[in-house]
C-alpha positions as CSV (number, residue, x, y, z in Angstrom):
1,X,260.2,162.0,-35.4
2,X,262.9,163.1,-37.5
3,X,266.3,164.9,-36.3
4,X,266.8,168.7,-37.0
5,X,269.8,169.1,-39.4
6,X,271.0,171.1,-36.1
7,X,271.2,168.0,-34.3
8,X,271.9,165.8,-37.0
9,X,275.4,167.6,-37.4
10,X,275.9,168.4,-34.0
11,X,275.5,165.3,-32.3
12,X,272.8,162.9,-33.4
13,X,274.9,160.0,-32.1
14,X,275.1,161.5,-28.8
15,X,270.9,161.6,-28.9
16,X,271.5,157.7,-30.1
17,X,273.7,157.1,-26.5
18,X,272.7,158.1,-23.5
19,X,273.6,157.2,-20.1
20,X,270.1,157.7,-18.6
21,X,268.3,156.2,-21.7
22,X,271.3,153.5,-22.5
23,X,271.7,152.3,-26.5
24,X,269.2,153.2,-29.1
25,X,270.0,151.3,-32.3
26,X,266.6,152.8,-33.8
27,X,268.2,156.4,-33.6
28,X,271.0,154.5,-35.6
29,X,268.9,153.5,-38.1
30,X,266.5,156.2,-38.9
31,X,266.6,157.1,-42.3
32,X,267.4,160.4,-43.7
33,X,266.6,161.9,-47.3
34,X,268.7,162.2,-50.0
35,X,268.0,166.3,-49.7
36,X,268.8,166.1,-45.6
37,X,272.2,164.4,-46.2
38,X,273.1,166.9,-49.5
39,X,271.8,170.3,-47.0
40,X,273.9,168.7,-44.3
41,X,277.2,168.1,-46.4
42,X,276.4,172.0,-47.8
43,X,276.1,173.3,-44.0
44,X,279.4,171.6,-42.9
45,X,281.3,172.4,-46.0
46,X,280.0,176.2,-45.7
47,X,281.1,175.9,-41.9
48,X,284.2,175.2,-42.5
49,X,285.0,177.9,-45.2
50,X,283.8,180.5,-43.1
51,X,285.4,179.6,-39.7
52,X,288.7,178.0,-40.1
53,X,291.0,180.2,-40.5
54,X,293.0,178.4,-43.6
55,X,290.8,175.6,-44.5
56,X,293.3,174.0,-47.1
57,X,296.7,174.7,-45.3
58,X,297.1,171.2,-45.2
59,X,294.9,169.7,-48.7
60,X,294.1,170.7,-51.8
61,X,291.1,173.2,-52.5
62,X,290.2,171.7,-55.6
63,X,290.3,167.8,-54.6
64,X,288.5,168.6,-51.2
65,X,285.7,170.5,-53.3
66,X,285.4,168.0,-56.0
67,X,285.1,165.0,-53.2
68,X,282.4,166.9,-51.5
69,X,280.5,167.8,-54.9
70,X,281.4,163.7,-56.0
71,X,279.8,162.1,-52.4
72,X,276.5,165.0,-53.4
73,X,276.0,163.4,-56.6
74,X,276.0,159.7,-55.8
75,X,273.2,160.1,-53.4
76,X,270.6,158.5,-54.3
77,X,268.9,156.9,-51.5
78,X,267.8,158.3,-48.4
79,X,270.8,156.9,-45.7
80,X,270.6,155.7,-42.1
81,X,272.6,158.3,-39.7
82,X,275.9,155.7,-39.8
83,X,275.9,155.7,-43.5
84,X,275.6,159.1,-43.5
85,X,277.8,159.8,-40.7
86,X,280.5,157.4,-42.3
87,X,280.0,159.4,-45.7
88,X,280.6,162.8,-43.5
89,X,283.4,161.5,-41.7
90,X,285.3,160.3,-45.2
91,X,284.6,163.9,-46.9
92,X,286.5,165.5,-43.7
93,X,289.1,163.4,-43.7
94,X,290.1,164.6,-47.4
95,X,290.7,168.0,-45.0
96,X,293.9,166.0,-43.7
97,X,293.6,168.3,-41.1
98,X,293.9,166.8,-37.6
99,X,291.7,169.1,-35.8
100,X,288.8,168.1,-38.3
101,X,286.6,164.8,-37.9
102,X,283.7,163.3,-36.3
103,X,283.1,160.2,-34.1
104,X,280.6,157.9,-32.9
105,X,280.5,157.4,-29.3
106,X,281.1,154.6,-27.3
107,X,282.5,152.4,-30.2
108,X,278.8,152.2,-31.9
109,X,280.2,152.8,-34.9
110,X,281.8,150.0,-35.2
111,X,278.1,148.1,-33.4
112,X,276.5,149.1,-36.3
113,X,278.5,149.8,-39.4
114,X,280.6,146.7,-39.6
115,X,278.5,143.7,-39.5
């Protein structure tokens, strides 16, 4: 059953690790579409103009927007949640705004992406 976009972005690892259910590396390793991983990169980048108060205080509007529209166009293959996650995680770090990033839980990043 696939994720909602809802849950993708707000915590699709967290549905991964559980403590009642323990480690699900399936969850890890669903795959999502090409269009799913676009819409989600859209919904976060849409987020983040229209809550932070100034989104580039600290990076450049221009380079941030081009990464994001860059990281759009090379996909083209559906992703597992780490790849996309990873992807995600590297487009908010172009923010170089401490108070923006995402993490995997419980080290399974590091399980699952580095083998």
């Amino acid at each position: 059953m696939p994720i909602k976009r809802h849950e993708f972005i707000s915590g699709a690892a967290s549905v991964a690790f559980s403590p009642k259910k323990g480690f699900d590396f399936g969850a890890y390793l669903r795959m999502y579409a090409v269009s799913d991983v676009r819409a989600d990169i859209d919904q976060i980048w849409q987020t983040f103009l229209t809550t932070a108060v100034d989104p580039f205080y600290t990076s450049n509007r221009l380079i941030v927007e081009a990464k994001f529209d860059a990281a759009k166009q090379q996909l083209t293959k559906p992703r597992t949640i780490c790849e996309a996650w990873l992807l995600i995680a590297q487009l908010l770090a172009s923010f170089n705004d401490a108070h923006v990033g995402m993490e995997f839980p419980d080290g399974a990043l590091v399980l699952l992406c580095h083998k």
